[in-house]
ZAGUFI-317216 format. One record per residue (C-alpha): x negated, y, z; residue in one letter. Coordinates in Angstrom, 2 decimals. Each point is the difference from the previous one (the first is absolute). Layout:
ZAGUFI-317216
<rec X="X" Y="Y" Z="Z" kollo="A"/>
...
//
This chain:
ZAGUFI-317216
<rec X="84.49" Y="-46.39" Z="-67.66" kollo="X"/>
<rec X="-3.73" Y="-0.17" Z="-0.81" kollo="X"/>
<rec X="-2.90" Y="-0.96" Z="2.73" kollo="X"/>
<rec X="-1.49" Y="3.14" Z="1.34" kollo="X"/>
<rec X="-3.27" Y="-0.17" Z="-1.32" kollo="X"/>
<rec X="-2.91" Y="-0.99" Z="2.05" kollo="X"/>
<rec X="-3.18" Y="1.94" Z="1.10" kollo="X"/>
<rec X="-2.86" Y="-1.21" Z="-2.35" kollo="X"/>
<rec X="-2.28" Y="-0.36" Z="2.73" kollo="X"/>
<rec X="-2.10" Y="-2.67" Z="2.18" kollo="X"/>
<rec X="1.05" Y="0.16" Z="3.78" kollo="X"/>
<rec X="-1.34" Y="-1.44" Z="2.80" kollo="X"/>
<rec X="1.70" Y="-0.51" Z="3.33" kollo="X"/>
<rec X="-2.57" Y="-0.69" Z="3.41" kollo="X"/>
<rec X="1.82" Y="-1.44" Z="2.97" kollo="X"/>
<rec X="-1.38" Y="-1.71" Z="3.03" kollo="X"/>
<rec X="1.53" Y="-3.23" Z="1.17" kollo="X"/>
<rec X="1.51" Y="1.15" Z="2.76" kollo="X"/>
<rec X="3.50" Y="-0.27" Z="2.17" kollo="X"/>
<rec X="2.60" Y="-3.32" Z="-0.74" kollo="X"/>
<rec X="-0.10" Y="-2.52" Z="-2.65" kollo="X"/>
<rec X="3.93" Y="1.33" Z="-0.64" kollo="X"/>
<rec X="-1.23" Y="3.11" Z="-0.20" kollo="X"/>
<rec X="-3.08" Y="-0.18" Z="-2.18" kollo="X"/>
<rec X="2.31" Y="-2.38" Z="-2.65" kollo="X"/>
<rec X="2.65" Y="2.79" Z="-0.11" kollo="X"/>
<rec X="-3.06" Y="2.26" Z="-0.75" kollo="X"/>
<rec X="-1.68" Y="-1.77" Z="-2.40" kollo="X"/>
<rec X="3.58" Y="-0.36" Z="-1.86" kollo="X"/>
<rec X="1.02" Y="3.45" Z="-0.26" kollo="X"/>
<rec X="-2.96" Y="1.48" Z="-0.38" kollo="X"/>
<rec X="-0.72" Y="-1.94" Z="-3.33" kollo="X"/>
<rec X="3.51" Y="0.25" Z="-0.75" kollo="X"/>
<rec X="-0.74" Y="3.70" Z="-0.07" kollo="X"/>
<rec X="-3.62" Y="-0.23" Z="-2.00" kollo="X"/>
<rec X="1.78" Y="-2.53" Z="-2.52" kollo="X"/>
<rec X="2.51" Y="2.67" Z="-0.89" kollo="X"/>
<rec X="-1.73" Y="3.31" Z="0.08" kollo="X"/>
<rec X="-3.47" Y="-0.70" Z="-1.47" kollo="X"/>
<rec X="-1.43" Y="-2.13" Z="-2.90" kollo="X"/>
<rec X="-2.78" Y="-1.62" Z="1.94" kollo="X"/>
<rec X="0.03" Y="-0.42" Z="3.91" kollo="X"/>
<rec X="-1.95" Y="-2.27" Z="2.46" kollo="X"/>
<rec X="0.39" Y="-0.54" Z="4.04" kollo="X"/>
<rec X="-2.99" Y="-0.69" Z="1.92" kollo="X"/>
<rec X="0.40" Y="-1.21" Z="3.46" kollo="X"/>
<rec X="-2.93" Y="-0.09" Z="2.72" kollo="X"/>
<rec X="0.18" Y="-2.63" Z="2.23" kollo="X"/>
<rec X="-2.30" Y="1.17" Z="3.19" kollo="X"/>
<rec X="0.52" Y="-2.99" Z="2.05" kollo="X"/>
<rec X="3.90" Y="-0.50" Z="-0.26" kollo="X"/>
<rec X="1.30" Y="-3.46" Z="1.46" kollo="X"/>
<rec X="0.50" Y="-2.65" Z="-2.75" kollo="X"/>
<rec X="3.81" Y="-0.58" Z="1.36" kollo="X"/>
<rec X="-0.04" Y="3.78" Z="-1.80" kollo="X"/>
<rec X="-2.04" Y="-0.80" Z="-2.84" kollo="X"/>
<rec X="1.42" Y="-3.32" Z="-1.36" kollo="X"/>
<rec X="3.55" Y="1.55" Z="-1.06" kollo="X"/>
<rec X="-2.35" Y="2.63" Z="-2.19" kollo="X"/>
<rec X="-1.44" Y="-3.22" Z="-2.05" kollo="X"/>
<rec X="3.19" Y="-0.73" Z="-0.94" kollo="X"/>
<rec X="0.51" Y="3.53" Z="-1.43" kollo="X"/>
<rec X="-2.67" Y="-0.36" Z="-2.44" kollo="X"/>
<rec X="1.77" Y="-2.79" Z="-1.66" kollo="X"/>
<rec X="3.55" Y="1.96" Z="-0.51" kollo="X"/>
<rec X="-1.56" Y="3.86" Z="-0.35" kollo="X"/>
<rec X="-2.80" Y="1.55" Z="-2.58" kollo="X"/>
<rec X="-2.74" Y="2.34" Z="1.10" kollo="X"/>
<rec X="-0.41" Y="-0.65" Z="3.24" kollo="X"/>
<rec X="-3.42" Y="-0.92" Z="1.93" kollo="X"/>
<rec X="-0.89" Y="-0.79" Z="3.07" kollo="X"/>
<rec X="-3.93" Y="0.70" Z="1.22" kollo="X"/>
<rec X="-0.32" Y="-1.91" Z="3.29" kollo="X"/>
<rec X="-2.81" Y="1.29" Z="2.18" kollo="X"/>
<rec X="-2.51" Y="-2.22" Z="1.62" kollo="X"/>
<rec X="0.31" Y="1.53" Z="3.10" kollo="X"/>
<rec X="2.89" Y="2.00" Z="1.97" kollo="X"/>
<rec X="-0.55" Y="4.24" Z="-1.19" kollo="X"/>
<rec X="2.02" Y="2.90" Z="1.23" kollo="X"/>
<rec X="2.20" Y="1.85" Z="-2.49" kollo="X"/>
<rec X="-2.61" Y="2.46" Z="-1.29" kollo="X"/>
<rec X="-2.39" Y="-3.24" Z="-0.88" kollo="X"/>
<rec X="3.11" Y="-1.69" Z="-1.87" kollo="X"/>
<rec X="0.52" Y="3.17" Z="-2.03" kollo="X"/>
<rec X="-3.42" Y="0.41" Z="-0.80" kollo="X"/>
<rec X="0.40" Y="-3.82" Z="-1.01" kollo="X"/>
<rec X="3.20" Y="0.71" Z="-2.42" kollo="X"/>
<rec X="-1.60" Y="3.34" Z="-1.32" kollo="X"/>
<rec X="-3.02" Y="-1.49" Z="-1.17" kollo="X"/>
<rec X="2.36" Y="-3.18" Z="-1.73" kollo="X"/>
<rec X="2.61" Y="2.23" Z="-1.43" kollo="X"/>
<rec X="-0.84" Y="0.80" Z="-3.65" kollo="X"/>
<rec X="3.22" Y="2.37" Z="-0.45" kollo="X"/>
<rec X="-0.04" Y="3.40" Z="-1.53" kollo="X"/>
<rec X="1.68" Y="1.41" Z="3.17" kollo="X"/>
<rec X="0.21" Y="-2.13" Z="3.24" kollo="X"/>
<rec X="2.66" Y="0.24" Z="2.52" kollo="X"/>
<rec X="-1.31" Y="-1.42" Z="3.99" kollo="X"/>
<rec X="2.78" Y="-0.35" Z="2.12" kollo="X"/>
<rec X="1.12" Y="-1.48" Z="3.28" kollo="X"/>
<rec X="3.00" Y="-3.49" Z="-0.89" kollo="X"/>
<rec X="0.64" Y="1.13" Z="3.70" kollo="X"/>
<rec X="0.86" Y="3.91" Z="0.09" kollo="X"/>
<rec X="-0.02" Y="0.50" Z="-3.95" kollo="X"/>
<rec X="2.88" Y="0.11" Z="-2.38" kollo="X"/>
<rec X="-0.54" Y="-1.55" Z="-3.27" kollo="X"/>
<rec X="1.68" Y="3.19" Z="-1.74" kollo="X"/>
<rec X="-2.62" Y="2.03" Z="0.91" kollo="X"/>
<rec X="-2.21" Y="-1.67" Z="-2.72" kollo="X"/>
<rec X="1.51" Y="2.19" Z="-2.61" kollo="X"/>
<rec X="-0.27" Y="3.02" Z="1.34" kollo="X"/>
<rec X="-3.84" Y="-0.07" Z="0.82" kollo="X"/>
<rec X="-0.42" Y="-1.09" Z="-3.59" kollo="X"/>
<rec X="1.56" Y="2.65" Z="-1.36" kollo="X"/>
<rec X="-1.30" Y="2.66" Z="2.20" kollo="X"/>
<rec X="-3.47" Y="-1.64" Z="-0.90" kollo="X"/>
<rec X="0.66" Y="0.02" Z="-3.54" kollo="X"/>
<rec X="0.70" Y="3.86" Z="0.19" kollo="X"/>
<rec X="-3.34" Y="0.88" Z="0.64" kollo="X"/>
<rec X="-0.91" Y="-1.21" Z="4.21" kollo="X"/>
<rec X="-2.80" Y="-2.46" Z="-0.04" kollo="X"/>
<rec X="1.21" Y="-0.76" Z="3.82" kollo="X"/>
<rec X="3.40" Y="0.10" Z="1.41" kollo="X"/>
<rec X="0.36" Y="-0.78" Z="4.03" kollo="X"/>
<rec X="3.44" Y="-1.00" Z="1.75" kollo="X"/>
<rec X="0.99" Y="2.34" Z="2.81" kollo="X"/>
<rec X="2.83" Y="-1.60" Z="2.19" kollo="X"/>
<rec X="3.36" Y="2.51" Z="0.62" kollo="X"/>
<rec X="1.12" Y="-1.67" Z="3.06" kollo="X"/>
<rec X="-3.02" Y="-0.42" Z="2.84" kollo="X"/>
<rec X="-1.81" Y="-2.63" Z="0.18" kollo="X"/>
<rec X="0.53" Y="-1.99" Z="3.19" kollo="X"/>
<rec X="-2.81" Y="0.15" Z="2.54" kollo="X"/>
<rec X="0.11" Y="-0.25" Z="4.30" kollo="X"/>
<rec X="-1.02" Y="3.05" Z="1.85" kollo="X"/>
<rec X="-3.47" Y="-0.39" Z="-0.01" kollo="X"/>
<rec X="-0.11" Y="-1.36" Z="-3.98" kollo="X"/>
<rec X="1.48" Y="3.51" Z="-0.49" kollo="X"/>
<rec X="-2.73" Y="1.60" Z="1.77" kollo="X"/>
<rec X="-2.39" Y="-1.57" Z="-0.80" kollo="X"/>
<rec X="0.70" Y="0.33" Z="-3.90" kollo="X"/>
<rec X="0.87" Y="3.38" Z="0.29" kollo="X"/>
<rec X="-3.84" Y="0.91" Z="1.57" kollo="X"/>
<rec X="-1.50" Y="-2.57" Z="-2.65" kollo="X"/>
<rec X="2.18" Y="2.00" Z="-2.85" kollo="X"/>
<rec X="-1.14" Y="3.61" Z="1.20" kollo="X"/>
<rec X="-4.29" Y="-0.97" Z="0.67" kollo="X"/>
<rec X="0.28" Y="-1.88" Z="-3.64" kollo="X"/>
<rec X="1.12" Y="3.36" Z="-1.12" kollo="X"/>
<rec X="-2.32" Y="2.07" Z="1.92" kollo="X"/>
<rec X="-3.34" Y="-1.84" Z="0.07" kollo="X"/>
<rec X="0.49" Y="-2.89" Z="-2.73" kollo="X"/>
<rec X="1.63" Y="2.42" Z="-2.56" kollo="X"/>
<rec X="2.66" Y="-2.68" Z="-0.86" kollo="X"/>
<rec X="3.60" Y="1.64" Z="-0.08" kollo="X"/>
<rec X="1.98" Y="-2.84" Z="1.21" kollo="X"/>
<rec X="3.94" Y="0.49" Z="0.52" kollo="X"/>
<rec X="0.95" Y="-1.83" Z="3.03" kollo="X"/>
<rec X="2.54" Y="-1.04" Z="-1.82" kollo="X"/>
<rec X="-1.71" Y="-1.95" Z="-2.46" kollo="X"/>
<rec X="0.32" Y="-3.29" Z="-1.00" kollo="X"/>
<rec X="-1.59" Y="-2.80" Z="-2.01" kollo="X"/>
<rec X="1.71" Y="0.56" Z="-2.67" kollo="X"/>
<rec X="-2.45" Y="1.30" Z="-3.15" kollo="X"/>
<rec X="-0.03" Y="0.35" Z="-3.36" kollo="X"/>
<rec X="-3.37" Y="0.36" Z="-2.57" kollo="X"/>
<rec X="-1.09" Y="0.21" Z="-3.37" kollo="X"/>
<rec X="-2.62" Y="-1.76" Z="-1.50" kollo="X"/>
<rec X="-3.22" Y="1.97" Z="0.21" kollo="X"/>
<rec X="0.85" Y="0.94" Z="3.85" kollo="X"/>
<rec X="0.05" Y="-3.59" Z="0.23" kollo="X"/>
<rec X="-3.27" Y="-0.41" Z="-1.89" kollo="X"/>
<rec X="-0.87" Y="2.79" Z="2.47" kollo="X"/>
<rec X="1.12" Y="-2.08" Z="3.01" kollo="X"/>
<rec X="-2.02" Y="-3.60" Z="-0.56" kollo="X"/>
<rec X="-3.06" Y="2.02" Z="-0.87" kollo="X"/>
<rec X="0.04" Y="0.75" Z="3.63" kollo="X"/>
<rec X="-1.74" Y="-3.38" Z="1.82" kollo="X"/>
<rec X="-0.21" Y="0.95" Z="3.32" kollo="X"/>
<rec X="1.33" Y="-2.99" Z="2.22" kollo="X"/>
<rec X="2.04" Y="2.54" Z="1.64" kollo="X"/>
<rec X="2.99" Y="1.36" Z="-2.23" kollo="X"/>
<rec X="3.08" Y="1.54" Z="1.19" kollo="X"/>
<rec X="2.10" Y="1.07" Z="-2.93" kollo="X"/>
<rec X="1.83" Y="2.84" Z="1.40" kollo="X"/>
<rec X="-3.19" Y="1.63" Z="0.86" kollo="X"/>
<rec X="-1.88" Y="-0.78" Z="-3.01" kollo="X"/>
<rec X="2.70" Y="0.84" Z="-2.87" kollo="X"/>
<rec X="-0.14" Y="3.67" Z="1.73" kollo="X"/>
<rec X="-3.57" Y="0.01" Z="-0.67" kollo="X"/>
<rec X="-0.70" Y="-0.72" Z="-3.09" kollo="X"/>
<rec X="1.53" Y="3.08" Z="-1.76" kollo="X"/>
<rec X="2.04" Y="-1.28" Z="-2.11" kollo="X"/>
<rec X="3.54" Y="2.31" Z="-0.72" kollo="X"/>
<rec X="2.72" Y="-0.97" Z="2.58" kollo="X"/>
<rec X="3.73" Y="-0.29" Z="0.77" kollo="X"/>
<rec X="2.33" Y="-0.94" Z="2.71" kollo="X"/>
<rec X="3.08" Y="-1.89" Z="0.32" kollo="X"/>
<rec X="2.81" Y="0.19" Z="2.04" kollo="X"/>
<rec X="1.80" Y="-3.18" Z="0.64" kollo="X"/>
<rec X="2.29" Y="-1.93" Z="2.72" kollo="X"/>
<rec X="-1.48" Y="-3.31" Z="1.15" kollo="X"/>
<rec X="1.57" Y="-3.00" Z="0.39" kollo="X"/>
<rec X="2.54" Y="-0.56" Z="3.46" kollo="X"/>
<rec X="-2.59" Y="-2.01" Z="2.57" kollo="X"/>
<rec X="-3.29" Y="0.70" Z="-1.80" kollo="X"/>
<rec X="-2.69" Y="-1.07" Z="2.46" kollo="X"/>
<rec X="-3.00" Y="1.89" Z="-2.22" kollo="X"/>
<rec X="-1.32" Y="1.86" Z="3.73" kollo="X"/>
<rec X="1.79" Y="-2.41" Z="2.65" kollo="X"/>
<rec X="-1.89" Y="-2.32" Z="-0.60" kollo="X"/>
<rec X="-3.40" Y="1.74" Z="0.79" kollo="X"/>
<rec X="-0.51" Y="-0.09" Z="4.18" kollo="X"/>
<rec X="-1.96" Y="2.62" Z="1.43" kollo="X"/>
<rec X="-3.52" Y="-1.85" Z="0.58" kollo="X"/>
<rec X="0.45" Y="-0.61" Z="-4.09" kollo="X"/>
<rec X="0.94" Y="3.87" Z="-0.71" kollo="X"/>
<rec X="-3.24" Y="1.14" Z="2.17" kollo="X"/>
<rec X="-2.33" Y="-2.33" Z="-2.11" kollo="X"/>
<rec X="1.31" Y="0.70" Z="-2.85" kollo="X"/>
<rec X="-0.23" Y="4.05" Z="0.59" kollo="X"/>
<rec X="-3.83" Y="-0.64" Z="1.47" kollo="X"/>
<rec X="-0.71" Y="-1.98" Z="-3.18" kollo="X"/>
<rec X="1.35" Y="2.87" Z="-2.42" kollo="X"/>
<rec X="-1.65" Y="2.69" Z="1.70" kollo="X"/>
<rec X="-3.46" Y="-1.42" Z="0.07" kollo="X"/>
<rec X="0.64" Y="-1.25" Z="-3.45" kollo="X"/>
<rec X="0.72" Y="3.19" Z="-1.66" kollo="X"/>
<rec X="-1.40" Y="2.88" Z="2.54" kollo="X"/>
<rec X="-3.48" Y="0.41" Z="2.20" kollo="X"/>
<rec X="2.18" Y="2.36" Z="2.05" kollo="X"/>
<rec X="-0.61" Y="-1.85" Z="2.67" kollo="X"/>
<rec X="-3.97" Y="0.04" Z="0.04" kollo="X"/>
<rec X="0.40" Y="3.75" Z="-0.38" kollo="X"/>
<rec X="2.23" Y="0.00" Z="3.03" kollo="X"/>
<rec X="-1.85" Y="-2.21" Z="2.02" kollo="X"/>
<rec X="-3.32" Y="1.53" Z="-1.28" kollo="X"/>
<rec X="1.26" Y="3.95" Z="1.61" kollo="X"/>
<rec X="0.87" Y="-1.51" Z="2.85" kollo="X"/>
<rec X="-3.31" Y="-1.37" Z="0.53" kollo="X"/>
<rec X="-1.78" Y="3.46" Z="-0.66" kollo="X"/>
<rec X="2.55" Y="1.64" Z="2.21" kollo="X"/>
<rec X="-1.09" Y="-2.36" Z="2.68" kollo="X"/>
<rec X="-3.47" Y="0.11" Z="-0.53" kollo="X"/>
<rec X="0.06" Y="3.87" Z="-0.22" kollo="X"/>
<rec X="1.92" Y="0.13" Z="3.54" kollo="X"/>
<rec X="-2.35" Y="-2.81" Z="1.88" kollo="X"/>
<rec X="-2.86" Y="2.19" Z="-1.35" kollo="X"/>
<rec X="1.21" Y="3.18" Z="1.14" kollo="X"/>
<rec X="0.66" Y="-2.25" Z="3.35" kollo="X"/>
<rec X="-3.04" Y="-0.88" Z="0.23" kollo="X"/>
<rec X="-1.37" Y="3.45" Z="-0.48" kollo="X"/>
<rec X="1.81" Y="0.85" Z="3.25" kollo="X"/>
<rec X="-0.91" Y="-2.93" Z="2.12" kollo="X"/>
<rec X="-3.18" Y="1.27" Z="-0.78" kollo="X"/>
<rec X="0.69" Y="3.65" Z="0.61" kollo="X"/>
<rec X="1.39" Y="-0.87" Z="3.32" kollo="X"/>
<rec X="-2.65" Y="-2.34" Z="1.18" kollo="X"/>
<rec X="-2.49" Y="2.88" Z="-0.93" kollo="X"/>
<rec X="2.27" Y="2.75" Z="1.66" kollo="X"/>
<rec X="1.10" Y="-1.89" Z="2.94" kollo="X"/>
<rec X="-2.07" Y="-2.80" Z="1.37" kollo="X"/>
<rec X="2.44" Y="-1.34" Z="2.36" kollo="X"/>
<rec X="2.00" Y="-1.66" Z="-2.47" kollo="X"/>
<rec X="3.10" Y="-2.20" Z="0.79" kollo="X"/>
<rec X="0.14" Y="-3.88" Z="-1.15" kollo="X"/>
<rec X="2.92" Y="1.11" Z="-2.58" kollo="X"/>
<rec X="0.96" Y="-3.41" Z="-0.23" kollo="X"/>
<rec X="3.03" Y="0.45" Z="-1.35" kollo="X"/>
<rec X="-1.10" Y="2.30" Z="-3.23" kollo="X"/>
<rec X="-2.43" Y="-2.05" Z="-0.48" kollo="X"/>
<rec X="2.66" Y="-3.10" Z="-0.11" kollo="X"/>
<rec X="2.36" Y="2.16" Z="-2.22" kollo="X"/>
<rec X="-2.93" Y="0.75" Z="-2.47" kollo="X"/>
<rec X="-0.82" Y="-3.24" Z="-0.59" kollo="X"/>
<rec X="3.46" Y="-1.38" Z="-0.02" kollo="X"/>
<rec X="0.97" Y="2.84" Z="-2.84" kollo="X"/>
<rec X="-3.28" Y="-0.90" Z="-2.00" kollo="X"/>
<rec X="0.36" Y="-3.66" Z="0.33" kollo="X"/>
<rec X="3.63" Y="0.12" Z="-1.09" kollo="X"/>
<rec X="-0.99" Y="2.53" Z="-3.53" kollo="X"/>
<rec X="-2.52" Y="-2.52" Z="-0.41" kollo="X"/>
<rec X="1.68" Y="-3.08" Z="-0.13" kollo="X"/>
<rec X="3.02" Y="1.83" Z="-2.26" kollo="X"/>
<rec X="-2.84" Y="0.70" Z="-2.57" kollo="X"/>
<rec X="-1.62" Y="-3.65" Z="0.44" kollo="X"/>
<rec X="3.88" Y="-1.20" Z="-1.04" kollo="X"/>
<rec X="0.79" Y="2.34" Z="-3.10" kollo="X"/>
<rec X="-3.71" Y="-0.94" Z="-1.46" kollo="X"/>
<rec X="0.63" Y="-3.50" Z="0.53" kollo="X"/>
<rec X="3.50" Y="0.12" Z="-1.70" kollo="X"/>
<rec X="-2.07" Y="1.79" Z="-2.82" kollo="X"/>
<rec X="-2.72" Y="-2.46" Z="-0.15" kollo="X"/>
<rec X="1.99" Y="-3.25" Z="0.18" kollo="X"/>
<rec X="1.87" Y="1.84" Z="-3.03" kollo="X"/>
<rec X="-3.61" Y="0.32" Z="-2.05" kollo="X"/>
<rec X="-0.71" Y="-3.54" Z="0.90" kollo="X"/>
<rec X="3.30" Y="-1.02" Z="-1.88" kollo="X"/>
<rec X="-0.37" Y="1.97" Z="-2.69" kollo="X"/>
<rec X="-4.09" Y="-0.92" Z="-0.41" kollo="X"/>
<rec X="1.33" Y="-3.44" Z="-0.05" kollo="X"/>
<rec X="2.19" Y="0.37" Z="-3.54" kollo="X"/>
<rec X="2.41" Y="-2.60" Z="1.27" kollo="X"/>
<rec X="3.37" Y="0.19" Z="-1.84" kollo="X"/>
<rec X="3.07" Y="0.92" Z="1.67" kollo="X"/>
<rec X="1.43" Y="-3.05" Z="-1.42" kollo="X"/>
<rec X="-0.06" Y="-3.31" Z="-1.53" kollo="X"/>
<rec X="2.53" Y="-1.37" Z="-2.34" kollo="X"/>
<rec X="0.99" Y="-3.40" Z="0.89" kollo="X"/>
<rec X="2.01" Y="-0.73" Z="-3.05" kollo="X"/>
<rec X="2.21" Y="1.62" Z="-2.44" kollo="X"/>
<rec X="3.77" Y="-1.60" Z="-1.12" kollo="X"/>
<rec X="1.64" Y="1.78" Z="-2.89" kollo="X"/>
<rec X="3.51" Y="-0.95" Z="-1.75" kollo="X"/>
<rec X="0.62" Y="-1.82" Z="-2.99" kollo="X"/>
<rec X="0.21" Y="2.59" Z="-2.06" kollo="X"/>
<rec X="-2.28" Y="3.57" Z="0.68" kollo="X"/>
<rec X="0.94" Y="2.26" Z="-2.34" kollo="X"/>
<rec X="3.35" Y="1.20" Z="-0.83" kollo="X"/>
<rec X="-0.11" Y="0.84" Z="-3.73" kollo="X"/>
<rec X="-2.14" Y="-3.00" Z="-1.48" kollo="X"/>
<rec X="-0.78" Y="2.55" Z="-3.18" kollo="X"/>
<rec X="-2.56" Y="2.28" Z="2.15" kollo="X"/>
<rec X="-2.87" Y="-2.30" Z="0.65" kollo="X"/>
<rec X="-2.60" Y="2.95" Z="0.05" kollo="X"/>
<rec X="0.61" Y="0.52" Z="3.60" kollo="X"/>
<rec X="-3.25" Y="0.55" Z="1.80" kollo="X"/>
<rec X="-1.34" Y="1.59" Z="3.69" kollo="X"/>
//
């Protein structure tokens, strides 16, 4: 029985180093066991963001048994979105697959592709089964979800995960964007580009939102929405007119009554709320303008988002030694 014939095609798959060593080997394995038999060329980047070396060692050896695989090892430790960024602007692919060794299943792969190569420059995964958060992680994603949708105009399903699939000129689209701050779920839904979803299960214990505490989840929603929205000046900026048009209209009748009435009580108390109300609007505006100005101070300074320490590839990088015209 003939081979089924492969997909002449160059794919690249962008994973973080993250979870076990056992389970980033069994990774690794399948998922160019899967690239090696469905497509002609193929490559694995992995982002290292700061893994241990305990983790990192049993990957060296990897590069002397497997092909196409590198490893870009950051000089400092990044969150996921700065490791993606990382792979994305290594990955020289036609079509690049990021995924999660922790929650994703390497079958998945496949069916991104192939809903890419149908005509969707960007394909995002969309859990079935709900994705595992406390109480107050539910809460508090399910208020982040509906104001991204409201004031940020980003139409985020809650049950969206990291999981994402692109073409090559949403890609180009993608590192064109320097800002130090880039969260890929938010910026793929921004650039234009045509999109699809996917539906898949993710793998039994995935730990792609337990392991984000609370304190983490806040600063990471504060970050996005200053990043990507001045809703919050224009909130904080109302509020300041409303409470400048009410102590004027208060003053206005402090002065009415003191011309009206001359014996005039202390009104120690009004007084106290007054400047307890204004003091607290103030300081709330002080806060969002500083968030806003230590953001231009960031972004003034052109600092990367990242530095590659060093770069380990396997023995062999390309799969078919006859196409030697591959270029980014």
């Amino acid at each position: 029985m003939a081979e089924p014939k492969k997909v002449d095609t160059l794919v690249t798959v962008v994973a973080p180093i993250l979870g076990t060593t056992e389970a980033l080997v069994g990774f690794v394995k399948e998922a160019l066991e899967l690239l090696d038999s469905t497509y002609t060329n193929y490559e694995l980047v992995l982002i290292d963001g700061g893994a241990d070396e305990t983790v990192i060692e049993p990957l060296h050896e990897l590069l002397k048994e497997l092909p196409c695989i590198r490893i870009v090892r950051l000089s400092q430790s990044s969150n996921r979105d700065v490791m993606v960024f990382a792979g994305l602007e290594a990955a020289i692919g036609d079509y690049v697959v990021v995924m999660m060794p922790t929650t994703d299943p390497t079958r998945v792969i496949t069916d991104l592709v192939e809903i890419m190569r149908k005509g969707q420059d960007i394909v995002f995964g969309l859990s079935k089964t709900p994705i595992p958060r406390s109480l107050l992680g539910s809460i508090g994603a399910r208020v982040f979800y509906w104001y991204g949708r409201k004031y940020l105009g980003l139409a985020i399903p809650p049950d969206s995960t990291h999981l994402v699939g692109l073409n090559r000129r949403s890609i180009n689209a993608l590192t064109r964007i320097k800002g130090r701050y880039r969260h890929v779920r938010h910026l793929t839904r921004q650039v234009g580009f045509k999109t699809g979803t996917y539906h898949y299960t993710q793998l039994d214990g995935g730990t792609s939102a337990k392991e984000r505490g609370l304190v983490e989840s806040w600063r990471l929603a504060k970050e996005i929405i200053v990043s990507y929205s001045h809703h919050p000046l224009r909130v904080v900026s109302r509020l300041g007119l409303v409470a400048s048009a009410v102590n004027l209209i208060f003053a206005t009748y402090v002065i009415a009554v003191y011309v009206l009435n001359r014996r005039v009580a202390e009104g120690w108390t009004t007084l106290s709320l007054e400047l307890a109300v204004m003091f607290f609007l103030l300081f709330l505006i002080l806060s969002v303008l500083c968030e806003y100005v230590g953001r231009i101070l960031e972004e003034t300074r052109a600092q990367p988002a990242y530095h590659i320490m060093e770069e380990m590839v396997s023995t062999a990088l390309v799969a078919d030694a006859t196409r030697r015209n591959i270029t980014k």
